[in-house]
N, C-alpha and C positions, 0 to 999 in steps of 0.2 A: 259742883261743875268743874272738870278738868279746865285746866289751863293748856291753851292753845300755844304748841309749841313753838311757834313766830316770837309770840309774848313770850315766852319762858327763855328764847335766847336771846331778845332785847334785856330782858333783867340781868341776865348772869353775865351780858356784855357787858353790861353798865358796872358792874363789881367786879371791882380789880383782883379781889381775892378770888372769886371765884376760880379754880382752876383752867388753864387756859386749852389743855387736854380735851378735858372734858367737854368744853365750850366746844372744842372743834368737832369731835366726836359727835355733839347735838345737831352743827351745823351739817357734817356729813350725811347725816340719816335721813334729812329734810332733802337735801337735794337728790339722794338719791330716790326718795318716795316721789318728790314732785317732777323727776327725770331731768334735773337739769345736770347733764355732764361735765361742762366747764366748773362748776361751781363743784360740783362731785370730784372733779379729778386735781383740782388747786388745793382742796379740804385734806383727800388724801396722799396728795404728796405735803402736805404738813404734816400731817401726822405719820408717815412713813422715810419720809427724808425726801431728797430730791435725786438724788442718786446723778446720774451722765445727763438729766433736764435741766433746763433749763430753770434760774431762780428769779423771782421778784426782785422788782430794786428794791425796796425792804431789807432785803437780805443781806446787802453790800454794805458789808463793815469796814470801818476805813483805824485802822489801829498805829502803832506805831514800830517800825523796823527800826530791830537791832541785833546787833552782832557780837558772838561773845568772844570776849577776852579773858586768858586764861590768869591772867591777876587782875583784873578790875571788874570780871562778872560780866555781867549783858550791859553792853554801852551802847546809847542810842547813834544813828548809822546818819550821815551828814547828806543831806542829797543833794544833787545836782538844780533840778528848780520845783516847781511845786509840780507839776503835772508827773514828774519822773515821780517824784512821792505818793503820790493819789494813786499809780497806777501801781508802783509795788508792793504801795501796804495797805492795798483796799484786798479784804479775804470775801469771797461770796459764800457764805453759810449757808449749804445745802443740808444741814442735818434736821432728821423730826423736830418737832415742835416739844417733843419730851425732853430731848437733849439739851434744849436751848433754852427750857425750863429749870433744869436741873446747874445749868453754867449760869445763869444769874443769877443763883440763890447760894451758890455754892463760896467756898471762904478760896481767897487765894488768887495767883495771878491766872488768864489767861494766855496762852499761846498757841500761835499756829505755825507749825514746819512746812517749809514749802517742797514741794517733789525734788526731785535729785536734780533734773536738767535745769530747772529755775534755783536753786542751790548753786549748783555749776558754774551760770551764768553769773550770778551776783558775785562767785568769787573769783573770778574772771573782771568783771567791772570795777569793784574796789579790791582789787590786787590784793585779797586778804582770804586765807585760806580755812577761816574758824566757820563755827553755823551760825546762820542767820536767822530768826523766827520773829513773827509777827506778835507783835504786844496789844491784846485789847481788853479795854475796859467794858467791867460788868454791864454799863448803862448802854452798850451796845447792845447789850441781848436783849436787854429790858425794852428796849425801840421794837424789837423786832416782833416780841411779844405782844405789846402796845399796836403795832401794826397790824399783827392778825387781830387780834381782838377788833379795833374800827373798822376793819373790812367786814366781818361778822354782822359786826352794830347795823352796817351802811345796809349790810346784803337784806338781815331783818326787818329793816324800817321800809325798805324800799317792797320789799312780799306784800309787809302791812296794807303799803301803800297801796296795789294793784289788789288789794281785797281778797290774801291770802295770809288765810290764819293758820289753819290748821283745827283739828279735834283732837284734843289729846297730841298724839304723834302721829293721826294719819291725817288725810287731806281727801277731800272731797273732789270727784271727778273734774266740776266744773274750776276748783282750784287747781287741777292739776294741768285742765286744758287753759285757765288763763298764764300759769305760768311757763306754757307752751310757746304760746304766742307773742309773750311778753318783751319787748327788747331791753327793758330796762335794767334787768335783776341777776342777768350774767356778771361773774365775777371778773369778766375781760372788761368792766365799767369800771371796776375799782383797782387797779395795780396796772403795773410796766413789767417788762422783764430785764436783765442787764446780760446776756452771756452766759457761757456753756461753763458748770461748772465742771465739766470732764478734763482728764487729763489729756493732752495733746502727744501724739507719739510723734518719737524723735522720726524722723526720714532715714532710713538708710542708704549705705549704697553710693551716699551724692560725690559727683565729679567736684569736689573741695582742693583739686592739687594748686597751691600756688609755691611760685619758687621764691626764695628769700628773694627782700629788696626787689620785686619784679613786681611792679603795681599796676600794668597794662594788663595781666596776668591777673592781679586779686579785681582790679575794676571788670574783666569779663566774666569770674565767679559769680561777682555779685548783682550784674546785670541779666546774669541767667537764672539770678533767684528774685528777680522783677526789683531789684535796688533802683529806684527813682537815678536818674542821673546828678541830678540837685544832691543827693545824698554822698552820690560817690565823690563827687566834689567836692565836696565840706570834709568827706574823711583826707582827701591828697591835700588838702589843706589842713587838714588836723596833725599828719603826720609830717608834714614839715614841719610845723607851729615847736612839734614837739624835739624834732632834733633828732639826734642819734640816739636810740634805748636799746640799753642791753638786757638780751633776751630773761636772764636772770631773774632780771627787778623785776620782771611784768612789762605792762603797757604803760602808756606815757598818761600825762590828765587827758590833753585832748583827745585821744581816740579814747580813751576809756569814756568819756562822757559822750563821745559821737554813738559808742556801741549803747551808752543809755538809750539815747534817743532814739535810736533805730528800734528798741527792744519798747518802748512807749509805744510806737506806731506800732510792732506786730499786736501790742495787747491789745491796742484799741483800735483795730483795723484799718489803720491808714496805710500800712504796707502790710498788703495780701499776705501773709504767712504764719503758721502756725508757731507761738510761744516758743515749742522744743525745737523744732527745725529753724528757726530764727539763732536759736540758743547755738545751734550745730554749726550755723554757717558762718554767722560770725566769729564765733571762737574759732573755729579752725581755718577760715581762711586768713583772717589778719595773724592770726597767730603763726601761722602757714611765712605770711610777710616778713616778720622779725624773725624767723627762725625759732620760734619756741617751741619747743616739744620734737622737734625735727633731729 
């Protein structure tokens, strides 16, 4: 008697070894035979990557940022408080499920480079003009794996449960129309999502003119890029705090930790605005302020 492939993907879930590829591969085929699309189309953006969609919290790797130094190698990068850390060195891992098979098996470190305009911006924030890349540990991919695999488990058990097995690898009418009906065994039951892993394009074009030393001037740039007022205030206080800075050195600590903070809110949406265009406006209109690059 063939084995009902519900059962054959509870077995191969429950076995670590078994390949996790393949696993999903099994699981794709089943949903696509019993029409369930959600569960069809989470299957095959693992196994095809995620591309400009959006990825499961699963997926949000939190590693460690460092920056290299051209005598002492990749030195870890000091942050400003924990939430400014979470938010620069979590990478969302949009790649297949082969890929992210092949990174946790594989010898050696992992690293991720981040886009130019987020490169820019970080070397902008720590006045430090070498690359920056994200450091993660193999036990990262291994979660991520470990996490399709239980969602598999979860999605199987739960078919069972609703009194679908399967024949072999097909499915019986009446299985097909309970898994029709069913609210249970959508795969929008088991996961979250966290953000677009797309890249954000820069704006062009923007009315960024400010004149040196004229901050009536940089506070209306930034009030026309929706700059909470609280915000701007905290920077005309940042940039007293900090004194005279010559344009040369860079920016002073406090506004360099005020443009962190700003650059936390664009990622995690508390200030409406896209990563790159965040990246453009800041850097150039304070920069704009002290005369750098002017």
């Amino acid at each position: 008697m063939t084995t009902p492939i519900v059962l054959t993907l509870q077995r191969h879930a429950l076995d670590n070894q078994f390949p996790i590829t393949e696993l999903l591969r099994m699981a794709y085929a089943a949903a696509v035979k019993l029409n369930l699309s959600d569960f069809q189309e989470w299957a095959g953006r693992e196994l095809n990557g995620y591309g400009k969609n959006e990825v499961p919290d699963y997926r949000s790797v939190k590693g460690n940022l460092r920056a290299f130094n051209q005598f002492r190698g990749w030195i870890p990068v000091q942050m400003p408080d924990n939430e400014w850390d979470r938010t620069v060195s979590t990478y969302n891992n949009g790649q297949s499920i082969a890929e992210v098979e092949q990174l946790a098996s594989a010898n050696g470190t992992i690293t991720v480079d981040f886009p130019v305009e987020r490169a820019l911006l970080l070397q902008e924030i720590f006045n430090f003009d070498g690359e920056f890349r994200i450091f993660i540990g193999h036990a990262a991919m291994e979660n991520i794996l470990s996490a399709v695999r239980n969602r598999i488990l979860e999605w199987a058990l739960q078919l069972e449960s609703d009194g679908i097995l399967g024949d072999g690898i097909s499915f019986s009418r009446e299985e097909k129309e309970k898994a029709k009906v069913s609210g249970n065994i959508h795969i929008g039951n088991f996961q979250g999502v966290l953000g677009d892993v797309s890249e954000s394009t820069v704006t062009q074009n923007l009315n960024l003119t400010v004149s040196q030393g004229d901050f009536d001037q940089l506070a209306d740039v930034l009030r026309s890029h929706k700059v909470p007022f609280d915000d701007i205030a905290e920077l005309k206080t940042a940039i007293e705090e900090d004194g005279y800075v010559d344009g040369k050195s860079g920016l002073g600590k406090k506004v360099s930790g005020w443009i962190g903070k700003m650059t936390v809110k664009a990622c995690d949406g508390s200030w409406n605005m896209a990563i790159a265009t965040a990246a453009n406006v800041l850097g150039t209109a304070v920069n704009g302020y002290y005369g750098i690059g002017v």
